[in-house]
C-alpha positions as CSV (number, residue, x, y, z in Angstrom):
1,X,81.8,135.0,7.9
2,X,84.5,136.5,5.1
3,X,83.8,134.3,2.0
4,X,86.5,135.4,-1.3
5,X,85.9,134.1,-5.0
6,X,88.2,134.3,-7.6
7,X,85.5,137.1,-9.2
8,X,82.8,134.6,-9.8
9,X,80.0,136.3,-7.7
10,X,79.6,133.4,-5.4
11,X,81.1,134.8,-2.3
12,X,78.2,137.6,-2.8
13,X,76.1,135.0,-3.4
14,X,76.9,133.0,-0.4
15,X,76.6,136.0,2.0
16,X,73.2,137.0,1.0
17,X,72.1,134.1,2.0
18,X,74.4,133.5,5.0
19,X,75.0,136.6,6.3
20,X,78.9,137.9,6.3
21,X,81.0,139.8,3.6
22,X,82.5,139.2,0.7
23,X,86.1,140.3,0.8
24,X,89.2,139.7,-0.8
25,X,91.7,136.6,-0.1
26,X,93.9,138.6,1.5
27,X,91.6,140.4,4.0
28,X,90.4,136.8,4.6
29,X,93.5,135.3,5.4
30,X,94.6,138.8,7.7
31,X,91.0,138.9,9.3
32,X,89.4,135.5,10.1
33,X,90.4,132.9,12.7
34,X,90.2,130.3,10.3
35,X,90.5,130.3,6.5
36,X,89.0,127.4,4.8
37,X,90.2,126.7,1.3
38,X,88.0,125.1,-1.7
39,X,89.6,126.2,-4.5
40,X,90.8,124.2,-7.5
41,X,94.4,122.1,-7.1
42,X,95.9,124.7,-10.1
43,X,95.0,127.5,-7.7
44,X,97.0,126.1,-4.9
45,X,100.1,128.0,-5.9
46,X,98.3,131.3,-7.0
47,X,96.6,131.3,-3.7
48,X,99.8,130.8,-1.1
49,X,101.8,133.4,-2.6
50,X,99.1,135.7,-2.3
51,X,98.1,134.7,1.5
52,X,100.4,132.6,3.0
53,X,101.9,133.4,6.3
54,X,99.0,135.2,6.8
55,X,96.3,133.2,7.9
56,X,96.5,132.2,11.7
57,X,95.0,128.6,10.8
58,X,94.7,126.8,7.5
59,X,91.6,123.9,6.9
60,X,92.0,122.7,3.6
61,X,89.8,120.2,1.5
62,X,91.9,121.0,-1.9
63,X,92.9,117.6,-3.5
64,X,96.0,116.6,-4.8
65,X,98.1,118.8,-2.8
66,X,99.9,117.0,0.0
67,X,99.4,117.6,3.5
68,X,103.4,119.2,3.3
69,X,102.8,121.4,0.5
70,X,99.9,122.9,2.5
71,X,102.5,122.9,5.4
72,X,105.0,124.4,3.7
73,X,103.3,127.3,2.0
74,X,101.0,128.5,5.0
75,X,103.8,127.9,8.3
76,X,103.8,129.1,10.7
77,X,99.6,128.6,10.7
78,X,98.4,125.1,11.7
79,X,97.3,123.1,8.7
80,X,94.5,120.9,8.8
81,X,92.5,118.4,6.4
């Protein structure tokens, strides 16, 4: 498991009890099968520049951003909700 924070400490947090590494969005999104974002809706835009068209497969459970916008800034990966 790669688990990224935005330098809150929980992605070492979650590890340690988990198992894994923390790492950074990017070397999430260039590394893992699936990247699974939770982050805040005002993130959203932060957080595709930095890793889309990276990821081989999106899983999103952000709100307010529409199933398109999530399209849209991750293609060619597969976007789910």
């Amino acid at each position: 498991m790669l688990c990224s924070d935005s330098g809150s400490g929980r992605a070492e947090a979650l590890v340690a009890e988990l198992g894994g590494r923390a790492a950074s969005n990017l070397e999430v999104a260039e590394e893992a099968d699936l990247v699974i974002l939770c982050h805040k809706p005002a993130q959203f835009k932060t957080v595709a520049e930095e890793i889309g068209g990276r990821a081989k497969a999106v899983a999103s459970v952000v709100g307010s951003v529409s199933t398109g916008s999530l399209r849209s800034a991750y293609q060619p990966a597969p976007v789910f909700r």
